[in-house]
C-alpha atoms as an extended CHARMM CRD file, in Angstrom:
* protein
*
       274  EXT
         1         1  UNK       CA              0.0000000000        0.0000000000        0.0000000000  PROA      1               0.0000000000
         2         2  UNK       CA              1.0950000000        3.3330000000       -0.3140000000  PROA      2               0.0000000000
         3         3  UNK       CA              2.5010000000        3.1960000000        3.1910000000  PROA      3               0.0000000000
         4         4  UNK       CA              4.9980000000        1.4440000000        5.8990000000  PROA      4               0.0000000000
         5         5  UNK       CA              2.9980000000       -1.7540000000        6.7770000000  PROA      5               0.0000000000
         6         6  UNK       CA              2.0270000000       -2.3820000000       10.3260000000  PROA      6               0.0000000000
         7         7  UNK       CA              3.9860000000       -5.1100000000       12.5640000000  PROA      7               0.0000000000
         8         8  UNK       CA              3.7200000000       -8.5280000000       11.5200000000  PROA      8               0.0000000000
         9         9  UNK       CA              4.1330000000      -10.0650000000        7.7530000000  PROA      9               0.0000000000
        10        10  UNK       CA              4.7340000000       -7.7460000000        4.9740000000  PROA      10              0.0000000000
        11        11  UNK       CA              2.8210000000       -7.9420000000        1.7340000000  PROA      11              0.0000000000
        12        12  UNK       CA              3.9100000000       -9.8660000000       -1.3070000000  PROA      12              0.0000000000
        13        13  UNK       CA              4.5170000000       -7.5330000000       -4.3480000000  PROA      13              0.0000000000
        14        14  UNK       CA              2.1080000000       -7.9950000000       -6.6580000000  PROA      14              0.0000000000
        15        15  UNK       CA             -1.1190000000       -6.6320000000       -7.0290000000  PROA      15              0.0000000000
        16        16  UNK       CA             -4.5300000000       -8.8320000000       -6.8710000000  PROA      16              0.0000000000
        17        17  UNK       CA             -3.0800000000      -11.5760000000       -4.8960000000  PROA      17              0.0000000000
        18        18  UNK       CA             -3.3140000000      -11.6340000000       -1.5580000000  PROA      18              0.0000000000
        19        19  UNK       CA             -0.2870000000      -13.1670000000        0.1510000000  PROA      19              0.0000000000
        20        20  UNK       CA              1.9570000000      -12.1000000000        3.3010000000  PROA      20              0.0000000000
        21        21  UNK       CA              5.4610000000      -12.9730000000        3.8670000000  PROA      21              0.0000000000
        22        22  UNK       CA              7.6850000000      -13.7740000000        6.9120000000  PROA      22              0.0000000000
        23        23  UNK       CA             11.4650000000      -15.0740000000        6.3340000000  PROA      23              0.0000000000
        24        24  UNK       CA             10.8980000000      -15.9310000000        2.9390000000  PROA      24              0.0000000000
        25        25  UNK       CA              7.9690000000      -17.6480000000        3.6180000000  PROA      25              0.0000000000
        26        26  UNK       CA              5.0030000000      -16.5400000000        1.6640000000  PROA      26              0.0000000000
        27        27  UNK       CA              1.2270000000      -17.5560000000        3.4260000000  PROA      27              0.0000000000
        28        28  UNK       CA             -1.5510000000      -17.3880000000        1.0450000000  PROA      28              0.0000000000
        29        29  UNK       CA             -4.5270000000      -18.5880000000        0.0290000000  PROA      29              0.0000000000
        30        30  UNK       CA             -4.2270000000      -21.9380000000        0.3860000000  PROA      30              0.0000000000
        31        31  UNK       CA             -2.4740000000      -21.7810000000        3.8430000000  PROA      31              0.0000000000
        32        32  UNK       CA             -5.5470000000      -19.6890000000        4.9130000000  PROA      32              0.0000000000
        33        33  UNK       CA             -7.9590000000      -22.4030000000        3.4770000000  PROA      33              0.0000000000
        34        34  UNK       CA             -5.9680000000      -25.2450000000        5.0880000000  PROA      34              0.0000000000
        35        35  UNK       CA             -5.8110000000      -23.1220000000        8.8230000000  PROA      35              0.0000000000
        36        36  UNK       CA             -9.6590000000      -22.5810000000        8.9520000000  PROA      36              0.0000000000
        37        37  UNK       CA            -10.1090000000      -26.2990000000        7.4980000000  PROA      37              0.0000000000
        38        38  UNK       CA             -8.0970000000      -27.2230000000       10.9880000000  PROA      38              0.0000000000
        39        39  UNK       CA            -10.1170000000      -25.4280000000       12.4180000000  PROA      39              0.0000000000
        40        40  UNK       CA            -13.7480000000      -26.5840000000       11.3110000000  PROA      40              0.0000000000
        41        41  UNK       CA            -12.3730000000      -30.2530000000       11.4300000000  PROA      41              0.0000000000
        42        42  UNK       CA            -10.3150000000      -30.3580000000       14.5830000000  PROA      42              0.0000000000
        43        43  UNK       CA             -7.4410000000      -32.3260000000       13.2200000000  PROA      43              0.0000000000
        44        44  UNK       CA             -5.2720000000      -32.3700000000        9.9610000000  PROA      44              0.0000000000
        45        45  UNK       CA             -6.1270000000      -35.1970000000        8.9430000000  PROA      45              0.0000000000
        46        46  UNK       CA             -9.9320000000      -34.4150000000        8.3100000000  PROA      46              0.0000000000
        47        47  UNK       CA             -8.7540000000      -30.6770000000        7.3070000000  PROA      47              0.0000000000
        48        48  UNK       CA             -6.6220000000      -32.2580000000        4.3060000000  PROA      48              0.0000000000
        49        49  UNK       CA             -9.3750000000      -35.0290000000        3.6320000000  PROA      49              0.0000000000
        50        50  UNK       CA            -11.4590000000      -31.6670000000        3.0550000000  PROA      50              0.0000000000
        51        51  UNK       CA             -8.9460000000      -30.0940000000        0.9930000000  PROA      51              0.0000000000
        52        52  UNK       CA             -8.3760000000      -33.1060000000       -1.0080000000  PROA      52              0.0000000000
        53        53  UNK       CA             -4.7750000000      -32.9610000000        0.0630000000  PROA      53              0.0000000000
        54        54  UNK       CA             -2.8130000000      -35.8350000000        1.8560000000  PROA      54              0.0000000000
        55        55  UNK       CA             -2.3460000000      -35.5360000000        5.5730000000  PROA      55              0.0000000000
        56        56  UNK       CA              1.5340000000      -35.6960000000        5.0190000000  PROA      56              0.0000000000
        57        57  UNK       CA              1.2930000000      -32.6530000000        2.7940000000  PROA      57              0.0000000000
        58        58  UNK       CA             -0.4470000000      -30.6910000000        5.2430000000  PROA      58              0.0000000000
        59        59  UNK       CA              1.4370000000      -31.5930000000        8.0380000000  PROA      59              0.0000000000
        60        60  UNK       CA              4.6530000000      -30.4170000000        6.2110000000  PROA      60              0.0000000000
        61        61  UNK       CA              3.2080000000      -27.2460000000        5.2540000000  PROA      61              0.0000000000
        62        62  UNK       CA              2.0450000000      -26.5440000000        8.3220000000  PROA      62              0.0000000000
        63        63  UNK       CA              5.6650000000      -27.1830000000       10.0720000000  PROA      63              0.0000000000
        64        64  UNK       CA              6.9980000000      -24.7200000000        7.3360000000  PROA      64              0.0000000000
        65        65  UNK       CA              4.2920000000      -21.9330000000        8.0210000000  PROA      65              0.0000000000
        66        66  UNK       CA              5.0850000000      -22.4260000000       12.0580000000  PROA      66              0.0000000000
        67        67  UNK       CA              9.1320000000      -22.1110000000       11.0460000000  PROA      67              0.0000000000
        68        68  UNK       CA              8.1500000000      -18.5500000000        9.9840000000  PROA      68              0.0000000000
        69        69  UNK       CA              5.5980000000      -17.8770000000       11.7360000000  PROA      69              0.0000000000
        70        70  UNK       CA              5.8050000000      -19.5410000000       15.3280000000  PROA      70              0.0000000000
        71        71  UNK       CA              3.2320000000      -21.8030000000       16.5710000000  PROA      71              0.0000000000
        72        72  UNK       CA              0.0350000000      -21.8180000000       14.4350000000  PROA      72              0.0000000000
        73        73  UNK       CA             -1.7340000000      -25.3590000000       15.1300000000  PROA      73              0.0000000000
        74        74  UNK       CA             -2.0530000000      -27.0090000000       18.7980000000  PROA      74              0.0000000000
        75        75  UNK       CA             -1.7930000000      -30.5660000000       18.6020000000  PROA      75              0.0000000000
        76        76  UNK       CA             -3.4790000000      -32.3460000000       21.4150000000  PROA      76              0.0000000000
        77        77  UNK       CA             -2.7120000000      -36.4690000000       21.7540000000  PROA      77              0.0000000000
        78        78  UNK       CA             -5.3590000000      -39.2170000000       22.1810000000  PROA      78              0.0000000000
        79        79  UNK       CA             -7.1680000000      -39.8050000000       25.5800000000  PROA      79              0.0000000000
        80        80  UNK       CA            -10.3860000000      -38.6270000000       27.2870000000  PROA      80              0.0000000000
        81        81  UNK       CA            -12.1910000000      -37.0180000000       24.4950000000  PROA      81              0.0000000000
        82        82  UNK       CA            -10.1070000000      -38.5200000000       21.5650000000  PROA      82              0.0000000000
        83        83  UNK       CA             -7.1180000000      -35.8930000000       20.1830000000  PROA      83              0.0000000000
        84        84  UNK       CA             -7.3250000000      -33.8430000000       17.4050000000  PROA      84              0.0000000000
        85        85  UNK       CA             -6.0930000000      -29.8870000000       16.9620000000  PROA      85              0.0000000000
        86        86  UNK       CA             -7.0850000000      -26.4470000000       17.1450000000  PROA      86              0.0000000000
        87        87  UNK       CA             -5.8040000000      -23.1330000000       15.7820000000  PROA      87              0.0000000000
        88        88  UNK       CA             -3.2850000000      -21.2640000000       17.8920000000  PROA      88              0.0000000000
        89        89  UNK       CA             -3.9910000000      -17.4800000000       18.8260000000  PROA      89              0.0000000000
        90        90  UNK       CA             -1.1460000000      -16.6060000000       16.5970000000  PROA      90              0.0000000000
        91        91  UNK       CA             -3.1030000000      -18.1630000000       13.7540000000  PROA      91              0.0000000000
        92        92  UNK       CA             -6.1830000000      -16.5950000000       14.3580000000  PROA      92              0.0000000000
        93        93  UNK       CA             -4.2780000000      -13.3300000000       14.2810000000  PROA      93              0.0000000000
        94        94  UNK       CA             -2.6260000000      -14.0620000000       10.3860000000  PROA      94              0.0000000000
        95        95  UNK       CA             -5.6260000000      -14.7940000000        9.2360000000  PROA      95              0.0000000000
        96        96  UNK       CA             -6.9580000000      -11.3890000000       10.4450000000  PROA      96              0.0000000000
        97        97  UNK       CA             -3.6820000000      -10.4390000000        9.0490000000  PROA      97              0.0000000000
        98        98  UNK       CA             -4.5760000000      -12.0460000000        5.5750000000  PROA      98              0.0000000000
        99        99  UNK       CA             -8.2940000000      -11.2680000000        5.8560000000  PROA      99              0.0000000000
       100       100  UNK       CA             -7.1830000000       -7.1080000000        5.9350000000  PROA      100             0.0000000000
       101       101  UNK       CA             -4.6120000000       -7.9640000000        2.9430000000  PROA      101             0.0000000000
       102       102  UNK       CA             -7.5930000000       -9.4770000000        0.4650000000  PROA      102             0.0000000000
       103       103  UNK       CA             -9.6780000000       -5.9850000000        2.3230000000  PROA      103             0.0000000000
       104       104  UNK       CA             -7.0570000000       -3.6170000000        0.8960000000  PROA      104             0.0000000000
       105       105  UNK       CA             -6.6470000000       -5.3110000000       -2.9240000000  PROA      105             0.0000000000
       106       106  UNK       CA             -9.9800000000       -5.5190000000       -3.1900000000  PROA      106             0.0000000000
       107       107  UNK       CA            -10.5280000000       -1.8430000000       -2.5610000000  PROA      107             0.0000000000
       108       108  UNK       CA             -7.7390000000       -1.1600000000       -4.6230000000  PROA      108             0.0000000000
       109       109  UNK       CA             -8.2300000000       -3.1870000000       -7.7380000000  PROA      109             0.0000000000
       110       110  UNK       CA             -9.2800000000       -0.5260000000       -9.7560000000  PROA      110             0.0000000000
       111       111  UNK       CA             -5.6460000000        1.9710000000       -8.5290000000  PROA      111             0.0000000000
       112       112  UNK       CA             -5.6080000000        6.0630000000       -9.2370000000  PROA      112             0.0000000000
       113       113  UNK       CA             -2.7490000000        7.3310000000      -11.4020000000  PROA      113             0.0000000000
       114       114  UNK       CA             -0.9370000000       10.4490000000      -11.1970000000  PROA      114             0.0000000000
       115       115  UNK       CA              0.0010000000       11.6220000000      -14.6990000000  PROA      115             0.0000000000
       116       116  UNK       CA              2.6720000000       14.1830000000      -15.6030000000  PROA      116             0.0000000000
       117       117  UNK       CA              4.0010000000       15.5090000000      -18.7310000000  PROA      117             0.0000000000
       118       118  UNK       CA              7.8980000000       15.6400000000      -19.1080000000  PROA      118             0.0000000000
       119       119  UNK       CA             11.0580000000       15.7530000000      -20.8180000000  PROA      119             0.0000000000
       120       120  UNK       CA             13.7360000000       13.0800000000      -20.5480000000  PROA      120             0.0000000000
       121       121  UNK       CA             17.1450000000       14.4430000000      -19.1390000000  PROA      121             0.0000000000
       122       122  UNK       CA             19.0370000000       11.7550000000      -18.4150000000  PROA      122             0.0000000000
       123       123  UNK       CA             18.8100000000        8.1580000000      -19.0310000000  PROA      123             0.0000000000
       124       124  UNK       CA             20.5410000000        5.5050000000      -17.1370000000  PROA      124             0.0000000000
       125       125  UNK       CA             20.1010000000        1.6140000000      -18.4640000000  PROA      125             0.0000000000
       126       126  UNK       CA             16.4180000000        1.0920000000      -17.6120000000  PROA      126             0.0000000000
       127       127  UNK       CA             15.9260000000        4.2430000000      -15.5990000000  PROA      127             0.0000000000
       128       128  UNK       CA             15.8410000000        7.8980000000      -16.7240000000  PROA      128             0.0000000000
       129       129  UNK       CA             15.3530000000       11.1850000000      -15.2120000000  PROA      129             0.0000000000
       130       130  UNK       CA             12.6180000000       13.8500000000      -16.5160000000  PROA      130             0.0000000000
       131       131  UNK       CA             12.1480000000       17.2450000000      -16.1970000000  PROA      131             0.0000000000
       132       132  UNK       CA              8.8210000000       17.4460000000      -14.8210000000  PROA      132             0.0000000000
       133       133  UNK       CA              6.7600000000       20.8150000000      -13.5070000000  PROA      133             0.0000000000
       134       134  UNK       CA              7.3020000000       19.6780000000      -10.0610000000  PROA      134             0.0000000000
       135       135  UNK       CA             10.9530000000       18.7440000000      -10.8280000000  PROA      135             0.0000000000
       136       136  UNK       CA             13.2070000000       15.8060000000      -11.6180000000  PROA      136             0.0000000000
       137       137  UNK       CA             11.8010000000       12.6280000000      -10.9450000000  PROA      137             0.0000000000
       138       138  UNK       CA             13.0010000000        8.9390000000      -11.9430000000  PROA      138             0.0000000000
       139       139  UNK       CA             10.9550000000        6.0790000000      -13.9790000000  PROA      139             0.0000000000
       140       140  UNK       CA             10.9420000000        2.7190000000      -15.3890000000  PROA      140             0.0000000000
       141       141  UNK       CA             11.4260000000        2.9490000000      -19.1100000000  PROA      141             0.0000000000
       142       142  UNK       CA             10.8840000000       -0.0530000000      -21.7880000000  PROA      142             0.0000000000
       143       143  UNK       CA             11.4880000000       -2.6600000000      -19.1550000000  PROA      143             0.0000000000
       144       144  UNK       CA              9.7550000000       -4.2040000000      -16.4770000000  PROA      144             0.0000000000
       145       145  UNK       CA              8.4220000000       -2.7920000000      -12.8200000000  PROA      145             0.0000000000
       146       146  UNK       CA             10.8820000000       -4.9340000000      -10.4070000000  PROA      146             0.0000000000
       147       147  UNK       CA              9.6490000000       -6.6260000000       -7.0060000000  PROA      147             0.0000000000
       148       148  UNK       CA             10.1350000000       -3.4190000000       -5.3760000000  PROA      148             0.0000000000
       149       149  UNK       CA              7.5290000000       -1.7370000000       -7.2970000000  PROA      149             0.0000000000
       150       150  UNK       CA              5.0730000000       -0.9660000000       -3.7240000000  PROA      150             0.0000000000
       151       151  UNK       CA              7.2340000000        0.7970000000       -1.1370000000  PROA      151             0.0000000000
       152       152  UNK       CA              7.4770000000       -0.6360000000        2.2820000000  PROA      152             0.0000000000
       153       153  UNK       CA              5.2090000000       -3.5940000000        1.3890000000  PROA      153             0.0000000000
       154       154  UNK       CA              1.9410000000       -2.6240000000        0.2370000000  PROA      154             0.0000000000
       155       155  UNK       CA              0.1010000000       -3.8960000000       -2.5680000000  PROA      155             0.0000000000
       156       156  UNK       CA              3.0100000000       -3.7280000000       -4.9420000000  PROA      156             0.0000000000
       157       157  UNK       CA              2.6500000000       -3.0570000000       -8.5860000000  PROA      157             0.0000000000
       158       158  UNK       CA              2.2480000000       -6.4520000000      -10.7720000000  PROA      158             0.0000000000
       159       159  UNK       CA              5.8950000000       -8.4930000000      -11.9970000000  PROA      159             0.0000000000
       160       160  UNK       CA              4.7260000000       -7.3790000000      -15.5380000000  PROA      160             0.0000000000
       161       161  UNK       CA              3.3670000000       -3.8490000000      -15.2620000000  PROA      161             0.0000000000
       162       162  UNK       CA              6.2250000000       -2.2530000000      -17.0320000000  PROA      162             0.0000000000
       163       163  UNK       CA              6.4040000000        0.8200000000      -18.8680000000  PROA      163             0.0000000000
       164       164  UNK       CA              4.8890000000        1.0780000000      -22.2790000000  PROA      164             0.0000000000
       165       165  UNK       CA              6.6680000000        1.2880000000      -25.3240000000  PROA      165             0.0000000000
       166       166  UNK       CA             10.7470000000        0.7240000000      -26.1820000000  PROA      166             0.0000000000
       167       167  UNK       CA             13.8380000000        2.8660000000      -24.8640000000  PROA      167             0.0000000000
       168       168  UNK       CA             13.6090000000        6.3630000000      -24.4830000000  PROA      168             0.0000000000
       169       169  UNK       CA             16.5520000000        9.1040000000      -25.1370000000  PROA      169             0.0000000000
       170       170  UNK       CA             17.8710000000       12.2580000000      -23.7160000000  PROA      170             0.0000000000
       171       171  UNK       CA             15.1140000000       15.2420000000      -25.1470000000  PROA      171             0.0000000000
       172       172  UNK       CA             12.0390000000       13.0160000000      -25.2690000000  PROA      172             0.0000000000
       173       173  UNK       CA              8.6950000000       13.8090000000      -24.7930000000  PROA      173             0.0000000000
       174       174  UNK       CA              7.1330000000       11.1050000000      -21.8590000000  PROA      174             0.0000000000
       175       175  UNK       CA              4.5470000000       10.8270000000      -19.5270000000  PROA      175             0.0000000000
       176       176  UNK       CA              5.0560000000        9.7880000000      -15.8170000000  PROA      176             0.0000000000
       177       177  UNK       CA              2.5960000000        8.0660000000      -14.7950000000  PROA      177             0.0000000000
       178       178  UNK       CA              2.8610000000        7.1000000000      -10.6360000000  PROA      178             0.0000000000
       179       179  UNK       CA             -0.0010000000        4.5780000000       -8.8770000000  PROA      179             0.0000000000
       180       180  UNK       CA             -1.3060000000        6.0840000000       -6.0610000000  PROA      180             0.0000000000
       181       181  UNK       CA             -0.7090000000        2.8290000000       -4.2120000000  PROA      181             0.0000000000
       182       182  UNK       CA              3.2570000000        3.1630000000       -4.2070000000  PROA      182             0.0000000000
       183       183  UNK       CA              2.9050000000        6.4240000000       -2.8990000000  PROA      183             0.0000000000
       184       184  UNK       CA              4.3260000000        7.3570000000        0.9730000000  PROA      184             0.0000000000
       185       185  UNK       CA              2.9970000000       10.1740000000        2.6530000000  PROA      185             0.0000000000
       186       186  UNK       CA              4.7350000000       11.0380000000        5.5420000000  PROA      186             0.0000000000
       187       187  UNK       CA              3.8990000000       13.5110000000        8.3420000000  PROA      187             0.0000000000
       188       188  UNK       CA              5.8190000000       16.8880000000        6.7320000000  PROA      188             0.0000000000
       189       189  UNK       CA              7.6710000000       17.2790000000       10.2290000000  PROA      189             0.0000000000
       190       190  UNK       CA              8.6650000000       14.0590000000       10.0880000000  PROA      190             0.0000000000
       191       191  UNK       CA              9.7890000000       13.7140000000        6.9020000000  PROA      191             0.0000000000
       192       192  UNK       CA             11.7910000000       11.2220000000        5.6560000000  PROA      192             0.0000000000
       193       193  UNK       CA             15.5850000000       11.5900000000        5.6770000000  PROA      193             0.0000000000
       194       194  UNK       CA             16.5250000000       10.5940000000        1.9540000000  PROA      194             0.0000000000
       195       195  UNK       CA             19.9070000000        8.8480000000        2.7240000000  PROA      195             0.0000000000
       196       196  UNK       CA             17.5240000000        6.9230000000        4.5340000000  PROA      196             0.0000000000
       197       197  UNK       CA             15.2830000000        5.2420000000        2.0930000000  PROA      197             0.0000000000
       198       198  UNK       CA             16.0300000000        3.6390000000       -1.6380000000  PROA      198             0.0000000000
       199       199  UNK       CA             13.4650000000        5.8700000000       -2.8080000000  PROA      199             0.0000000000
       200       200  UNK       CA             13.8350000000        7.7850000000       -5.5640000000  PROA      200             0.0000000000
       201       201  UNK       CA             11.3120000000       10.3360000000       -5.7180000000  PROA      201             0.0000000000
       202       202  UNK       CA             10.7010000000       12.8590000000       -3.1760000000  PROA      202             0.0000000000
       203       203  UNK       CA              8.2120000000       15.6620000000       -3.4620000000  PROA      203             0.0000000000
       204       204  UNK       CA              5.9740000000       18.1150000000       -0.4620000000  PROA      204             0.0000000000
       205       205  UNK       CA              2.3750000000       18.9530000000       -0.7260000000  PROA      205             0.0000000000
       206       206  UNK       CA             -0.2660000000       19.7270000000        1.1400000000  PROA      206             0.0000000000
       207       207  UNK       CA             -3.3090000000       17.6940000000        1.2660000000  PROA      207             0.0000000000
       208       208  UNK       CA             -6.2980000000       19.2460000000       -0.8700000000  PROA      208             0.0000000000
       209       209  UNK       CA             -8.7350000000       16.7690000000       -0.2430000000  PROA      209             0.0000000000
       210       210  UNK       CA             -9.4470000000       13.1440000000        1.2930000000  PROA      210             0.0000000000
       211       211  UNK       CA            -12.1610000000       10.6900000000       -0.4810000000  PROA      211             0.0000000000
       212       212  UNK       CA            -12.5070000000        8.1880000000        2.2740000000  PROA      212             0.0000000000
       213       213  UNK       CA            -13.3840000000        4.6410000000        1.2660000000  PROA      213             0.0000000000
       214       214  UNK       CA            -14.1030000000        1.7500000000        3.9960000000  PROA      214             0.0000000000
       215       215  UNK       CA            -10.7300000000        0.3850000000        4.3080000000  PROA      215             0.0000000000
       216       216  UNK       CA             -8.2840000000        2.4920000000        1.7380000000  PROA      216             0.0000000000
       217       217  UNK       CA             -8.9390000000        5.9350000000        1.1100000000  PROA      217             0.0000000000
       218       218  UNK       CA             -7.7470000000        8.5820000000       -1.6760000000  PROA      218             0.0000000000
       219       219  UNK       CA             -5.4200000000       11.4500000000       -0.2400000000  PROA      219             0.0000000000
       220       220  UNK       CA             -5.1320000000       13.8240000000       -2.8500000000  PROA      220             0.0000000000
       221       221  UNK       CA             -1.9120000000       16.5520000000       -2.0740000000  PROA      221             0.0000000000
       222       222  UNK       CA             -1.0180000000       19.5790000000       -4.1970000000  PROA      222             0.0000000000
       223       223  UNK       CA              2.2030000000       19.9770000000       -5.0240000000  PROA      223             0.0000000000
       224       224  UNK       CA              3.3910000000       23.5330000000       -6.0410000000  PROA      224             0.0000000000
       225       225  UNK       CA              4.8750000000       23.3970000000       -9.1080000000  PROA      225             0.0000000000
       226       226  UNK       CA              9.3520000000       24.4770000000       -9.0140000000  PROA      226             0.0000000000
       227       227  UNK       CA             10.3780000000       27.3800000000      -10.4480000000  PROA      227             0.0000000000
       228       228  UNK       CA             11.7030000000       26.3030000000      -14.2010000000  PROA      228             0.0000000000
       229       229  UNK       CA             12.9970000000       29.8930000000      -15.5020000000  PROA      229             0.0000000000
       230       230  UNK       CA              9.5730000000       31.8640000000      -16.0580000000  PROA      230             0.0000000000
       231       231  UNK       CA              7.3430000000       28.8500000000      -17.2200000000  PROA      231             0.0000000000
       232       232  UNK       CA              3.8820000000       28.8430000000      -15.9080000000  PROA      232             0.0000000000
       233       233  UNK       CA              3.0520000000       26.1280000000      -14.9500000000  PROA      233             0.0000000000
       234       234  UNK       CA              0.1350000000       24.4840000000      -12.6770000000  PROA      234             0.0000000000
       235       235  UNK       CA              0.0460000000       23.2110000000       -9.5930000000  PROA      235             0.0000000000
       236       236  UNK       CA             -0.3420000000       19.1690000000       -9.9700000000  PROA      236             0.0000000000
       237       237  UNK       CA             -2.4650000000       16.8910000000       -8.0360000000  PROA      237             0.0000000000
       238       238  UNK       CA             -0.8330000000       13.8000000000       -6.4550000000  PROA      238             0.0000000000
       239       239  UNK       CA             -2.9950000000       11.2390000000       -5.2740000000  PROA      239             0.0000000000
       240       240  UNK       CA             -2.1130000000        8.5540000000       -2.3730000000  PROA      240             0.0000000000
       241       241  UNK       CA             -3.9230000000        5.2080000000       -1.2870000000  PROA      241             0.0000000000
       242       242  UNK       CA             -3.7840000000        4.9870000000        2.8870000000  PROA      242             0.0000000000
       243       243  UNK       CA             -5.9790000000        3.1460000000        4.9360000000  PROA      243             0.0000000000
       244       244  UNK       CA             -7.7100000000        4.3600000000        7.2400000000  PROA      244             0.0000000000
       245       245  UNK       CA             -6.3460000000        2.9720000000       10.1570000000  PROA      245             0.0000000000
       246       246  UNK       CA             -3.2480000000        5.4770000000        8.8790000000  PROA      246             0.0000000000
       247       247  UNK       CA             -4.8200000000        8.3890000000        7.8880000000  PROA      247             0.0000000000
       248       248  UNK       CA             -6.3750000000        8.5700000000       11.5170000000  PROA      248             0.0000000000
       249       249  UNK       CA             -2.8950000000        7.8070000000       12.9730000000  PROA      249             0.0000000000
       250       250  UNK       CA             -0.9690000000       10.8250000000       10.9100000000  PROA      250             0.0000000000
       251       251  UNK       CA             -4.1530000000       13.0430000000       11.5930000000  PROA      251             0.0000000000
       252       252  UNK       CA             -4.6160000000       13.9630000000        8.1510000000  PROA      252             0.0000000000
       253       253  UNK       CA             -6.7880000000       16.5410000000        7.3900000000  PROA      253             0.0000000000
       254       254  UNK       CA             -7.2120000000       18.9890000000        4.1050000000  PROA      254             0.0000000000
       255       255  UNK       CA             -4.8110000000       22.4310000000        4.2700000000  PROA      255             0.0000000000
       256       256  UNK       CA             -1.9270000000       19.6850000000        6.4720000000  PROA      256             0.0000000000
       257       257  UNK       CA              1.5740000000       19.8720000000        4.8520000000  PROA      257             0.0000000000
       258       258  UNK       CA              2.9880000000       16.0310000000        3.7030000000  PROA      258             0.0000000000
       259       259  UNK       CA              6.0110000000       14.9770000000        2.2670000000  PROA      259             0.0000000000
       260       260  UNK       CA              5.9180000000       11.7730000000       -0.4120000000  PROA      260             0.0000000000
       261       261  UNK       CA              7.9490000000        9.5300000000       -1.6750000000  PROA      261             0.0000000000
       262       262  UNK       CA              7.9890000000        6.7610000000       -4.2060000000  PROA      262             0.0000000000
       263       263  UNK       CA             10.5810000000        4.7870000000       -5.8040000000  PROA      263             0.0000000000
       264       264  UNK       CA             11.6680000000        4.8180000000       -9.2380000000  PROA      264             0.0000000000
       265       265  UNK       CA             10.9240000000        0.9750000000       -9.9890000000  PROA      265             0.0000000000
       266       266  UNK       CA              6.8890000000        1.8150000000       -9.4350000000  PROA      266             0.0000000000
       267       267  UNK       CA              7.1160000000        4.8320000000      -11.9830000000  PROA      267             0.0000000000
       268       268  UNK       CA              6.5880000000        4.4090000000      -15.6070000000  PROA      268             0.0000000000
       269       269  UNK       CA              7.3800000000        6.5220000000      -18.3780000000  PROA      269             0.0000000000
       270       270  UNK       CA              5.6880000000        6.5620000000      -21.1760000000  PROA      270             0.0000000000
       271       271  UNK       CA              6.4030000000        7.9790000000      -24.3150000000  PROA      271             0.0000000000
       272       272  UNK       CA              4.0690000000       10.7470000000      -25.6820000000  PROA      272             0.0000000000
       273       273  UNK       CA              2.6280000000       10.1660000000      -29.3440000000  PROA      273             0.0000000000
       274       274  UNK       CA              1.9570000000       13.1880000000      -31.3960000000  PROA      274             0.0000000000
């Protein structure tokens, strides 16, 4: 998402599948299916009969999930009662975990662009730097968005959502085109230091609006535009995906000054067709 996750498993990149990772270990979809089937069947063995799985295929997934993630399934033995298992409290919680995930790219799906016309002023391998009416800013050009595309872990943008068209060279006419889900907004007195973060894109605003949705909502932020030798240009309109939950945290409220930040892997240039 366009912000620092919260504690706990970060997002897999990748937009429209829900997945969370922990020490290289990704939990999705199937692990949450096979966790509540545990838990409507009290044991493995009737959760992977459910599944259609074997019982030795659970059993091992489940032992990698609880590497990762500590304890997920107690596993009580035979006696009064018969044995069987139950889901741990820490299991419970990653599937609230997962449940919020499959919230947030659902409310998503359908992700807010910020577009910008520039001119290309340096190009280096796949990345290049335009001259934009806010300033420089870095992009993706003719190749492919990289795993990094969301920063911090939220809904990052999709293996193959590259930028359109071939190379681009110094003097070209391109678009910039920025999701609002890989875009930070920080607290303007907090702001973030930039030797700090591999972002490439910093930029301050203040917010001019905030269309509030369930779960995400839209924080649109004007950014003045620089001062480009006696050009006259507009102020642009950045727009941000934050839940909630974060919005309420930072306080955010129209007139508030914000920086943002993005990185250069989640920005695609385009070039412009006359």
């Amino acid at each position: 998402m366009g912000e620092p996750t919260d504690s706990g498993p970060a997002p897999a990149a990748g937009r429209g599948r829900a997945a969370l990772i922990e020490d290289g270990v990704e939990f999705d979809g199937r692990d949450a299916a096979l966790l509540r089937a545990v838990d409507a069947a009290g044991s493995v063995a009737g959760a992977a009969s459910e599944l259609g799985r074997s019982r030795a295929r659970a059993l091992t997934r489940i032992e990698t999930l609880e590497d990762a993630y500590g304890t997920l399934v107690e596993r009580r033995r035979g006696g009064e009662g018969g044995g069987g298992s139950r889901l741990a409290a820490s299991a419970r919680d990653l599937l609230d975990r997962y449940d919020r995930l499959q919230a947030v790219l659902a409310a998503t799906a359908s992700v807010p662009e910020t577009v910008l016309d520039g001119t290309v002023a340096a190009v280096d391998g796949e990345l290049a730097v335009v001259d934009t009416p806010v300033g420089e800013l870095s992009g993706l050009h003719g190749g492919t968005v990289d795993d990094e595309g969301a920063d911090d872990g939220a809904d990052g943008r999709d293996a193959d959502d590259g930028a359109d068209g071939g190379a681009v060279a110094v003097g070209d006419a391109v678009q910039v085109r920025i999701g609002a889900d890989a875009v930070t907004v920080n607290d303007a007195a907090n702001a973030v230091d930039p030797d700090a973060t591999s972002a490439r894109n910093r930029l301050a605003g203040r917010v001019s609006r905030i269309d509030s949705g369930e779960t995400v909502s839209t924080v649109r932020i004007v950014v003045e535009p620089v001062d480009r030798g006696g050009t006259d240009d507009a102020a642009v309109e950045v727009a941000a995906l934050i839940t909630a939950e974060s919005i309420d945290r930072l306080g955010l409220a129209p007139g508030d000054p914000v920086s943002l930040r993005w990185k250069a892997t989640a920005t695609r240039l385009v070039a412009q067709v006359e």
